[in-house]
N, C-alpha and C positions, 0 to 999 in steps of 0.2 A: 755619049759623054766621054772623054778624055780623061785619064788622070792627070793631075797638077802637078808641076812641078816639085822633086822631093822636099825644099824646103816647104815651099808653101803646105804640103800636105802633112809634111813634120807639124810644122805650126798649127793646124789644124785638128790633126788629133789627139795633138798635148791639150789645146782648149778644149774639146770635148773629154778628154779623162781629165780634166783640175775643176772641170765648170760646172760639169753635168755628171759625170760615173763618178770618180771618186771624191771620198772626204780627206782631201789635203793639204797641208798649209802653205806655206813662200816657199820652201826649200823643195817642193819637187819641182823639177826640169824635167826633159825633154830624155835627158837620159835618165831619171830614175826607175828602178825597177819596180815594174805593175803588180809584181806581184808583192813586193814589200807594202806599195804603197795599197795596197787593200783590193785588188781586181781578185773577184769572183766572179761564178760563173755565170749569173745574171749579169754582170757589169762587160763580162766578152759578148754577151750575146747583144747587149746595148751598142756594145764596140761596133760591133760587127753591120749592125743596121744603119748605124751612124755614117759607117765608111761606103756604105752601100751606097745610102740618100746621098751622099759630097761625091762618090765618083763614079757610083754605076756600076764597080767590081763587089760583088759578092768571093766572100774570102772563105774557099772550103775549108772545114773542119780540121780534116786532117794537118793545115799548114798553120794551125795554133798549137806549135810546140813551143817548150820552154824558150828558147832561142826565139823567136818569132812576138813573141810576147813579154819580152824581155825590155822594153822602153818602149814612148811614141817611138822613140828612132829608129828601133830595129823594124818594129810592125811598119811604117811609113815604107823604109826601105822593101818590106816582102812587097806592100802595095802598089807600089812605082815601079819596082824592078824585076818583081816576076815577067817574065816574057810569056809564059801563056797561061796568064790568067785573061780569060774571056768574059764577056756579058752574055747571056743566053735570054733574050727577052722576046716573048710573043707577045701578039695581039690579047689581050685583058689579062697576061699573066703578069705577076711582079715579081718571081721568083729568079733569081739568078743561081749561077753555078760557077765553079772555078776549075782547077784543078783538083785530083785526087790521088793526093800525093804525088812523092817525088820519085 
């Protein structure tokens, strides 16, 4: 499975944090900060499965720092434009894996 293009994938995980993770009103966008807007850490772990299932990248731990989780925009942008973030998938595993650290 490929990742989308960055808008589409911006657009994408803004509706999954306004529709599904978080409790938000009209005024959060695409750049509001996740973590103003109430992301805990059930809500990255939500994130995180979310972005699995739509592109197939499993996103290591490690690359959920502040900056990284800082808007859909920034997280989209680590998604799309990490260059070695890989999928590791075998035969009946669902587990993937990413990088670790930089």
């Amino acid at each position: 499975m490929s990742v989308p293009a960055l808008d589409e994938l911006t657009k994408r995980l803004f509706e999954i944090l306004r529709d599904e993770i978080l409790s938000v009103g009209g005024d959060f966008l695409p750049d509001s900060n996740l973590i103003d807007a109430g992301l805990d850490s059930l809500g990255v772990t939500q994130l995180m499965l979310s972005i699995e299932e739509y592109t197939g990248v499993w996103i290591d731990e490690s690359l959920l720092t502040p900056e990284n989780l800082e808007s859909a925009e920034s997280l989209a942008s680590l998604v799309h434009g990490h260059p070695t973030l890989r999928t590791n998938r075998r035969e009946g595993d669902h587990r993937r894996s990413g990088v670790v650290g930089k």
